[in-house]
C-alpha positions in Angstrom: -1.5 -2.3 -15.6 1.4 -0.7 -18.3 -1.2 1.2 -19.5 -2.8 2.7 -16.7 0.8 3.4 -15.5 1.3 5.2 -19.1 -1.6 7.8 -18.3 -1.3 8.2 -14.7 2.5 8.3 -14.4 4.0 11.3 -12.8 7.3 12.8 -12.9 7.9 12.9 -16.8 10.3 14.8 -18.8 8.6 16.6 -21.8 10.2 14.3 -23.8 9.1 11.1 -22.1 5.3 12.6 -21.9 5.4 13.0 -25.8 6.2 9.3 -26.6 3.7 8.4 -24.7 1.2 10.0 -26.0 2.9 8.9 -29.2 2.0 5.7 -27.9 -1.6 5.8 -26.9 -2.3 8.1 -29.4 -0.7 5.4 -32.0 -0.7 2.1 -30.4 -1.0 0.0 -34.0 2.6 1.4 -35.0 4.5 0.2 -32.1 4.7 -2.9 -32.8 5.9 -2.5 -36.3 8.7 0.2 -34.6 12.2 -0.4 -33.3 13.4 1.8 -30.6 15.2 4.3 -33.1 12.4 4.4 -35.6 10.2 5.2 -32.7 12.6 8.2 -31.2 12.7 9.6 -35.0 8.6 9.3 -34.9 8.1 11.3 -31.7 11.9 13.6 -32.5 13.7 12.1 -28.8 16.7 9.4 -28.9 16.8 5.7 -28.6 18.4 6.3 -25.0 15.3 8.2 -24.1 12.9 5.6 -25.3 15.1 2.7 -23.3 14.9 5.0 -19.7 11.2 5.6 -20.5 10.4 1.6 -20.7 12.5 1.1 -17.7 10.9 4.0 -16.0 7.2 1.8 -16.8 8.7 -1.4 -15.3 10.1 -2.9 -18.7 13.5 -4.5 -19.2 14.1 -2.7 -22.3 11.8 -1.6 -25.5 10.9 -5.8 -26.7 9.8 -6.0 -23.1 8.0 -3.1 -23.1 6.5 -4.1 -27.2 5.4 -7.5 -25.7 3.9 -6.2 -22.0 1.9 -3.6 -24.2 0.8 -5.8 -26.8 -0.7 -7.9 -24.3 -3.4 -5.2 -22.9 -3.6 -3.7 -26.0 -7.2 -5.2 -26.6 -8.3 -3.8 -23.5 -7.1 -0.1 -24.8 -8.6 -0.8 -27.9 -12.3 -1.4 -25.7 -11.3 1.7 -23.3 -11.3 3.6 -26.4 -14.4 2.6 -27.6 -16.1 3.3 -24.2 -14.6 6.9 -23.7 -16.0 7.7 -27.0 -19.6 7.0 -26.3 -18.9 9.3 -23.7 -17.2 12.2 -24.8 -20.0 14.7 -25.2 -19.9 15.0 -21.4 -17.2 15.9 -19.3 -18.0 14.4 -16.2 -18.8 11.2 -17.7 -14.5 11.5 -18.7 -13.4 12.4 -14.9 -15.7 9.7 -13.6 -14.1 7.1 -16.6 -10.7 8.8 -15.1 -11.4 7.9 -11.5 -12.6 4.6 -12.7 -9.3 3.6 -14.2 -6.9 5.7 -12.5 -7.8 3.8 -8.6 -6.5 0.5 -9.5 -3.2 1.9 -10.4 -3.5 3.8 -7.2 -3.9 1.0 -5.0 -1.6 -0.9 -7.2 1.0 1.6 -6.7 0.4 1.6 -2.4 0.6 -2.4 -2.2 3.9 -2.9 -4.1 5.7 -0.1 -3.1 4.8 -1.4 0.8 5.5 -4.7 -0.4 8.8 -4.4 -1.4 10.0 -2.7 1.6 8.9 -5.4 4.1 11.0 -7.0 6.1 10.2 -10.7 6.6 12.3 -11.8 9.9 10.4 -8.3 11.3 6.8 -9.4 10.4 7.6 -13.1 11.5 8.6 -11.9 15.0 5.8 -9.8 15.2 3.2 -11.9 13.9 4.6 -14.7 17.2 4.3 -11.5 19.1 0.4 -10.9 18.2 0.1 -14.9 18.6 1.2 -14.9 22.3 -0.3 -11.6 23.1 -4.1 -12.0 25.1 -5.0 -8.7 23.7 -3.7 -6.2 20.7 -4.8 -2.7 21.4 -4.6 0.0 17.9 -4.1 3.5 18.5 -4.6 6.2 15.7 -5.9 9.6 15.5 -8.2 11.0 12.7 -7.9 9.2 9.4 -6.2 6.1 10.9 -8.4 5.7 14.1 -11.5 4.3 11.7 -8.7 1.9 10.4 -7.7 0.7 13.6 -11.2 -0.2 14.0 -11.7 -1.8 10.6 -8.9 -3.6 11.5 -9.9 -5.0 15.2 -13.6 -5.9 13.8 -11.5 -8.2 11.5 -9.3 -9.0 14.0 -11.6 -9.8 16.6 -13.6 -12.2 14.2 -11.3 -15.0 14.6 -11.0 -14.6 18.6 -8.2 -12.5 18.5 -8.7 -9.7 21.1 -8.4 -6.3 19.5 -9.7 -2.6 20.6 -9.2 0.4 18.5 -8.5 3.8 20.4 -7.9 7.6 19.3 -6.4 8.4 22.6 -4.7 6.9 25.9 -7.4 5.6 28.4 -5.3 5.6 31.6 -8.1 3.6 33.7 -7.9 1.1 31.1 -4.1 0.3 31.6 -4.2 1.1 35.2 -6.6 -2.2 35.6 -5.2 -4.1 33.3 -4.4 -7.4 34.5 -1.1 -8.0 35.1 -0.7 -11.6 34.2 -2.2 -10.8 30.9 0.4 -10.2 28.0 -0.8 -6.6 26.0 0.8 -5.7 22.7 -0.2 -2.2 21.0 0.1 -0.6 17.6 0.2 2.9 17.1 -0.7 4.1 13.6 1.2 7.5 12.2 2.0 7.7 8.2 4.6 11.0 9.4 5.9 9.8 12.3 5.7 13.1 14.0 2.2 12.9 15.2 2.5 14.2 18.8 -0.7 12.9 19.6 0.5 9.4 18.8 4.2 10.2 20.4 2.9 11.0 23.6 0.4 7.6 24.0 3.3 5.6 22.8 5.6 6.8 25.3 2.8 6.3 28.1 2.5 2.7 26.9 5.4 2.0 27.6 5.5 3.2 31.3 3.2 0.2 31.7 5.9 -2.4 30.2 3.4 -2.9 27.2 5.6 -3.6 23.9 4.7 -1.0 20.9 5.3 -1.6 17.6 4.7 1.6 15.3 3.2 1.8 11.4 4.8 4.6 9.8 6.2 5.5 6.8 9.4 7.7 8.2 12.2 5.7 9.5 13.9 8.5 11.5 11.1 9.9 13.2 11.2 10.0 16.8 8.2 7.4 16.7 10.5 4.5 15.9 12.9 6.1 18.6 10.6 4.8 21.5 9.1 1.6 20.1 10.0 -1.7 20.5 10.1 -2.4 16.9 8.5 -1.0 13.8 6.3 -2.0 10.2 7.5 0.9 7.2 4.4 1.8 5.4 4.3 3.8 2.4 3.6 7.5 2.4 4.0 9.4 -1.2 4.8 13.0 -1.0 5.4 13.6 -4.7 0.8 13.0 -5.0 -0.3 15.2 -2.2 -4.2 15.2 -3.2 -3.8 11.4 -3.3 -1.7 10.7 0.0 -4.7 9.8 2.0 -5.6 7.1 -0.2 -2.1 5.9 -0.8 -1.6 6.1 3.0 -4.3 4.1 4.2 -3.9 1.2 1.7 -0.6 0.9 2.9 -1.6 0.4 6.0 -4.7 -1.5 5.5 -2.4 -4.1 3.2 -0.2 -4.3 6.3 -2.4 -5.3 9.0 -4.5 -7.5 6.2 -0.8 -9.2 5.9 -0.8 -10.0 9.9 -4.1 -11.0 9.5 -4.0 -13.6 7.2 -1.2 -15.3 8.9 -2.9 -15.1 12.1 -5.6 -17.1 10.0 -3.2 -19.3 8.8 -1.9 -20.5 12.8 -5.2 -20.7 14.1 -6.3 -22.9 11.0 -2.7 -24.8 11.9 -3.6 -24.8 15.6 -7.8 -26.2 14.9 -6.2 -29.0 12.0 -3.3 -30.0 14.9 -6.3 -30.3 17.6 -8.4 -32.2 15.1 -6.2 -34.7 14.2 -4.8 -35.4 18.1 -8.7 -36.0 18.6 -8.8 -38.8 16.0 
């Protein structure tokens, strides 16, 4: 992925964008280059090459030499294909979408990953397991996740609903021996849509565990604990897509370890039967 990161990456000094196209333009020389002979090449400094390669995930410029060399045959074949295609433009922003998505998604799914917090998804996961049903709340975008989400959910007898709004006879009837857990879905935080069901939840001693990407929003404020997704304002056309795979990755994460106790559970029942 260094190389998809080395077209799509944002945020670039001039300096930076010009030894990459360098790079890509040039990709034979750098491996016969050292970091100074490659800032005399493209007229920056050694110190600029060494922030560039730690700005692309690379210890240093060997790192970055031997991470490049190794999907260097794969540029070599991207090449080939974008020039059987260059006489038409849209065939490039199609080849562009193509290889620019992965990166995308890439980008979503680590950034979420490495702000999880494990004691957080552990207790909430035990929460989900004793729970007799998990209701979703989202509005817009996110209430077609929530409902991705509980037809997954509810294929391993877990029972989920998806809603866009607070159904008052619904909680009203609910039965009060029956343990509910909700999630309410807002990348801002700020949603007042989502603000107002959360706080009516929790007149009905329901615990509410928000998915949002802003920490100090007044969501978190009233819920009984909370999931940080990942929201990227510096990519505005592309926040949607970030957005939702953050929280699609999220709920996948719950879900598989759901998978995992009830495949526990089935084996432990299994065995006690032999």
């Amino acid at each position: 992925m260094l190389i998809h990161k080395m077209k799509y990456i944002n945020n670039l000094t001039v300096q930076e964008q010009h030894i990459i196209d360098y790079i890509l333009e040039h990709p034979g020389q750098l491996f016969d280059l050292t970091a100074n002979e490659l800032a005399k090449a493209t007229f920056t400094s050694s110190s600029t090459i060494i922030r560039l390669c730690k700005k692309l995930g690379a210890k240093g410029f060997p790192d970055f030499q031997i991470k490049f060399a190794l999907e260097y045959k794969d540029l070599h074949m991207e090449k080939y294909q974008m020039s059987s295609h260059n006489s038409l433009n849209d065939d490039k922003e199609i080849h562009k979408s193509i290889h620019s998505l992965p990166f995308i998604y890439e980008e979503a799914i680590y950034e979420t990953q490495k702000m999880l917090d494990y004691e957080r998804i552990t207790k909430i996961i035990k929460w989900i397991s004793n729970a007799d049903r998990v209701n979703i709340y989202g509005v817009d975008a996110n209430y077609y996740i929530a409902q991705q989400i509980c037809a997954r959910w509810n294929e391993f007898r877990t029972n989920a609903l998806a809603f866009n709004s607070i159904n008052k006879h619904y909680l009203v009837n609910i039965n009060q021996k029956e343990k509910h857990i909700s999630f309410v879905i807002s990348h801002s935080g700020n949603n007042k849509a989502i603000i107002d069901i959360a706080q009516t939840i929790r007149l009905y001693n329901q615990k509410v565990i928000a998915v949002t990407g802003n920490e100090k929003s007044e969501l978190i404020s009233i819920t009984d604990d909370y999931i940080k997704s990942y929201t990227s304002t510096e990519q505005f056309a592309l926040s949607k897509i970030i957005n939702n795979t953050s929280t699609q990755y999220i709920f996948d994460i719950l879900y598989l370890n759901l998978l995992d106790n009830i495949h526990s559970v089935s084996k432990k029942k299994l065995m006690d039967e032999i």
